[in-house]
C-alpha positions as CSV (number, residue, x, y, z in Angstrom):
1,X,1.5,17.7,32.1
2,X,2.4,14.7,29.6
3,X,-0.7,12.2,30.1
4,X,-0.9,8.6,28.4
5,X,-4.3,7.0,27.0
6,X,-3.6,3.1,27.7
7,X,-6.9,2.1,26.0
8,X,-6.3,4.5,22.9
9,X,-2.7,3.4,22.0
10,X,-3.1,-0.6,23.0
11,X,-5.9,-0.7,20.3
12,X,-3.9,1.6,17.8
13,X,-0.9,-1.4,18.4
14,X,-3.1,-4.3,17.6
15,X,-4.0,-2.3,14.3
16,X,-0.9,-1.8,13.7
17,X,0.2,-5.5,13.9
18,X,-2.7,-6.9,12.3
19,X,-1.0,-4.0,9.2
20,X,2.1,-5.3,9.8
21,X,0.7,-9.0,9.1
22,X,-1.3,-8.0,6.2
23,X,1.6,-6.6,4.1
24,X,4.4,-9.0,5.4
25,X,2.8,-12.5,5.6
26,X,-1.2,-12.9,6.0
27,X,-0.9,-16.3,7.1
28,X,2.0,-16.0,9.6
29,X,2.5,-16.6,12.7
30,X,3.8,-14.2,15.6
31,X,6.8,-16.2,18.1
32,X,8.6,-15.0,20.3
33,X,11.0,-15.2,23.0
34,X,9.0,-15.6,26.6
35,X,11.1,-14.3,29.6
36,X,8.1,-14.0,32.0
37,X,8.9,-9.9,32.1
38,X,6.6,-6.9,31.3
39,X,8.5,-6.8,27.9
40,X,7.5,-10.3,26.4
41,X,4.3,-10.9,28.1
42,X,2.6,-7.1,26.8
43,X,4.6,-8.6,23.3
44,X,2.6,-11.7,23.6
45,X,-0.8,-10.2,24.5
46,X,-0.7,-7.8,22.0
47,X,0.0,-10.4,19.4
48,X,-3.2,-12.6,20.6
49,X,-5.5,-9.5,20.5
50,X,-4.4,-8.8,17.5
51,X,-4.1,-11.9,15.6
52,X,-6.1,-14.7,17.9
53,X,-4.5,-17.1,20.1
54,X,-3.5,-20.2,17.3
55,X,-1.1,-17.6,15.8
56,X,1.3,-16.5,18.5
57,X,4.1,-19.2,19.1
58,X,6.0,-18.6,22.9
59,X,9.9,-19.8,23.3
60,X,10.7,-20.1,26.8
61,X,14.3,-20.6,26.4
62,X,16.1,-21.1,30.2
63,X,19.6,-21.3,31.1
64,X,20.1,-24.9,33.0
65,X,17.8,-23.7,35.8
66,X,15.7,-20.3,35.4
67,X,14.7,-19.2,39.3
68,X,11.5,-17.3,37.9
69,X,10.8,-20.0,34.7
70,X,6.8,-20.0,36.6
71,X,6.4,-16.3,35.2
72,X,6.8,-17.9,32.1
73,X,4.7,-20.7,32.3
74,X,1.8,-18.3,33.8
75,X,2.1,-16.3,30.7
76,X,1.6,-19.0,27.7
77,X,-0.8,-20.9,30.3
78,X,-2.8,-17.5,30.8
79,X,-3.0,-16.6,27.3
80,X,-3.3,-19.9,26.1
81,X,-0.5,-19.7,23.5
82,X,1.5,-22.7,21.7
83,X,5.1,-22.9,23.3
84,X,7.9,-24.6,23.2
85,X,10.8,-24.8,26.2
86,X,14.2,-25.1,24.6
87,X,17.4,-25.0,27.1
88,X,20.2,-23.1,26.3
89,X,22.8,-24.2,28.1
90,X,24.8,-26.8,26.1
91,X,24.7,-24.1,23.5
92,X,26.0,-21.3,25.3
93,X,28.8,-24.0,27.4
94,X,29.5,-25.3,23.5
95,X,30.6,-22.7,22.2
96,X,32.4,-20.5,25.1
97,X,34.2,-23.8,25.2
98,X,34.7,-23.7,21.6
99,X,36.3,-20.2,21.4
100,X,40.5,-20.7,21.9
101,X,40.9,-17.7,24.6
102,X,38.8,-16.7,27.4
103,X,35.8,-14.6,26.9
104,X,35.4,-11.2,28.0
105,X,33.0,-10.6,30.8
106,X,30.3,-8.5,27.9
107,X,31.0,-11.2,25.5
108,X,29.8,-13.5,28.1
109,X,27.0,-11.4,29.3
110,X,25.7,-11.1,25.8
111,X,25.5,-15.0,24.9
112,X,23.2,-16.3,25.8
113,X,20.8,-12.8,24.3
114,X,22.0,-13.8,20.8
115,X,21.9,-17.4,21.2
116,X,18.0,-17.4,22.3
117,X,17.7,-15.3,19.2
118,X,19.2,-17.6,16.9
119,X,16.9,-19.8,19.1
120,X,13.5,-18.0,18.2
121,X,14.3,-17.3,14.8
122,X,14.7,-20.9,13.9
123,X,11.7,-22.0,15.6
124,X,9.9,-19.2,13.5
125,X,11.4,-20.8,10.1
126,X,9.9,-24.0,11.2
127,X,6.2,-22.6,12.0
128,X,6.2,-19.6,9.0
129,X,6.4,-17.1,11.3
130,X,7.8,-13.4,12.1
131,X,9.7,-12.8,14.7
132,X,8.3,-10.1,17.7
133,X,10.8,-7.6,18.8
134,X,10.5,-7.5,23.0
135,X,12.5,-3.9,23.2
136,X,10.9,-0.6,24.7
137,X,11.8,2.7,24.5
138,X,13.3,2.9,27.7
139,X,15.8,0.5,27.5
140,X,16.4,1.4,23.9
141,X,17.2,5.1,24.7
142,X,20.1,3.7,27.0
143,X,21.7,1.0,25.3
144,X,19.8,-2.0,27.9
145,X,19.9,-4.1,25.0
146,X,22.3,-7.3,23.2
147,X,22.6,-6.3,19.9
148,X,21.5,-8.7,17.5
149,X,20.2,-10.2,21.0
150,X,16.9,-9.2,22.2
151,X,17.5,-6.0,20.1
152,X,16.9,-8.0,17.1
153,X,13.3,-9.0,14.9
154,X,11.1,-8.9,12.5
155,X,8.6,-5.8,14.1
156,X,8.3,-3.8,17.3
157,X,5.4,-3.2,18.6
158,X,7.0,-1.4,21.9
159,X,9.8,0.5,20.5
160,X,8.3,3.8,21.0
161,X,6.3,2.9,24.3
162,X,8.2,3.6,27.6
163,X,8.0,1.5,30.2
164,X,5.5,3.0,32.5
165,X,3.4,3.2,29.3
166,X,4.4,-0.7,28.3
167,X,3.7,-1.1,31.9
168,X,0.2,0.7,31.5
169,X,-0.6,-1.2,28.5
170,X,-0.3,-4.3,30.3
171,X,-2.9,-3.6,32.6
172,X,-5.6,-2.6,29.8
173,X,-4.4,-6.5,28.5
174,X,-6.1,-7.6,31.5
175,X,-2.6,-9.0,32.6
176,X,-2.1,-10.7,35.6
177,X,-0.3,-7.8,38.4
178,X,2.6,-10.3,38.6
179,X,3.9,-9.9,35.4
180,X,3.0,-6.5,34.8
181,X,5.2,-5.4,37.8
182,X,7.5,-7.7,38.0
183,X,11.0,-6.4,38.8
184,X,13.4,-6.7,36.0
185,X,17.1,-8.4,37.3
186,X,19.3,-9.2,34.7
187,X,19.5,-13.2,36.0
188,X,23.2,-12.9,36.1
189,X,24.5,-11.1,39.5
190,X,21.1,-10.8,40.9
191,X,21.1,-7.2,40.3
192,X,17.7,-5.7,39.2
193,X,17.7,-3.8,35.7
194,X,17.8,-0.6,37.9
195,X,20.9,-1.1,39.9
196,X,22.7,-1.7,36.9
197,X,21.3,1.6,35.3
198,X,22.0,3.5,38.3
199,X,18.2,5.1,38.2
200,X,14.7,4.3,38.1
201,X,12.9,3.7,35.2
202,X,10.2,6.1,36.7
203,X,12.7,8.6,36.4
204,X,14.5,7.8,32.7
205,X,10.6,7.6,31.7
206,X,9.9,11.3,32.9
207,X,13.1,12.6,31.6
208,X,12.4,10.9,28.0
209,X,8.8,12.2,28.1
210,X,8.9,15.4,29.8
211,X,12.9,16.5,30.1
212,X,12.3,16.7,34.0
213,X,14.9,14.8,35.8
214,X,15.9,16.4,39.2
215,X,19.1,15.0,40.0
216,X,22.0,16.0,37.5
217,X,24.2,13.8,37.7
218,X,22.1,10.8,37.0
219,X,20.8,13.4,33.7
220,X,24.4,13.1,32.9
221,X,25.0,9.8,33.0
222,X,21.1,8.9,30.8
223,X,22.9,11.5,28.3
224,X,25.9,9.7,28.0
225,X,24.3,6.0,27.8
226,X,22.0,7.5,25.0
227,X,24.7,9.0,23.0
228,X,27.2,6.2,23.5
229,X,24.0,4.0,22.1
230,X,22.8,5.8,19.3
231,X,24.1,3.6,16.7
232,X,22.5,0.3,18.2
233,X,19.2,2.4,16.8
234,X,20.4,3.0,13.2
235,X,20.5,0.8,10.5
236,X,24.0,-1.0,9.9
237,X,26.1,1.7,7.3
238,X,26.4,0.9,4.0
239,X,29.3,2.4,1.8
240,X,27.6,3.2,-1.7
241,X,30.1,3.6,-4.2
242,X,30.1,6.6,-7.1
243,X,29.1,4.8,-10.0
């Protein structure tokens, strides 16, 4: 039966960052987006532990008015992390405005992603810094990710961590049960990450790490997400000519 050592792998992450930091700026700094979600918040702790408080930047970036903004807050207040708030909306209402047709419902959907990333990446210019990929494995292995959105960044510390194991992590953190288990809506419809899916993490988690999944037709439909998505996971092709 698969079993996960929290303690072991959180401490093989912060070596693994501090590594990272070492070869690709020693005197960076780690920013990145803050959502108030599992994802950003084990992100940002992870960072601190591994390279101290005064070198992890936070970018809360709301949408005119974020419902759950306080998760947020609690985060850079409880790790005690520089942060800045910077409000997306006139960007995102600039340039849907801007476009000369209407936007499709995705292209909508996947704004605002791409345009806090543009966000975070130019506050990391200003404050020499690399930017912290937010993804995990679970929502990598089905696509639950805006290209060049939140997929994008300088390293990823949770790529290959599921989210009962990101979850898990969290906890060894010493993070507050709030964020750890906070329920994941995609702050568009009001639908949580799950409904959208159409199944539990729980399950996509045992499937990915064990190949148990009990109902079939939801294995189906993980299948065909992961195969549809493959190419959000591989680097951009290049044509290389015969010289």
């Amino acid at each position: 039966m698969y079993s996960f050592d929290a303690k072991k792998v959180k401490n093989e992450c912060v070596e693994w960052i501090r590594e990272f930091f070492k070869n690709n700026g020693p005197d960076c700094n780690a920013v990145l987006g803050i959502s108030g979600g599992k994802d950003s918040s084990v992100a940002a702790a992870l960072c601190v532990e591994a390279l101290g408080k005064d070198r992890v930047i936070g970018v809360l970036m709301p949408c005119g008015v974020q419902h759950d903004i306080d998760m947020a807050e609690l985060l850079v207040r409880t790790l005690g992390i520089k942060h800045y708030v910077v409000n997306i909306k006139d960007a995102v209402q600039g340039l849907t405005d801007s476009v000369p047709f209407e936007l499709s419902q995705q292209s909508k959907v996947n704004l605002p992603p791409r345009i806090r990333m543009a966000t975070v990446y130019a506050v990391s210019q200003c404050f020499n810094g690399r930017v912290v990929n937010t993804c995990n494995l679970s929502e990598d292995w089905v696509g639950y990710s805006t290209r060049y959105g939140d997929a994008a960044g300088d390293f990823s510390p949770m790529a290959n961590l599921t989210v009962q194991e990101v979850k898990a992590i969290g906890r060894e953190l010493g993070l507050p049960d709030v964020l750890v288990d906070k329920v994941p809506i995609d702050g568009l419809c009001g639908k949580t990450d799950e409904d959208n899916l159409g199944f539990t993490y729980w399950e996509l988690d045992r499937y990915i790490r064990e190949g148990i999944i009990d109902d079939p037709e939801k294995k189906a439909l993980i299948d065909r997400k992961h195969k549809a998505n493959l190419f959000k996971l591989q680097l951009m092709p290049s044509f290389k000519p015969n010289l």
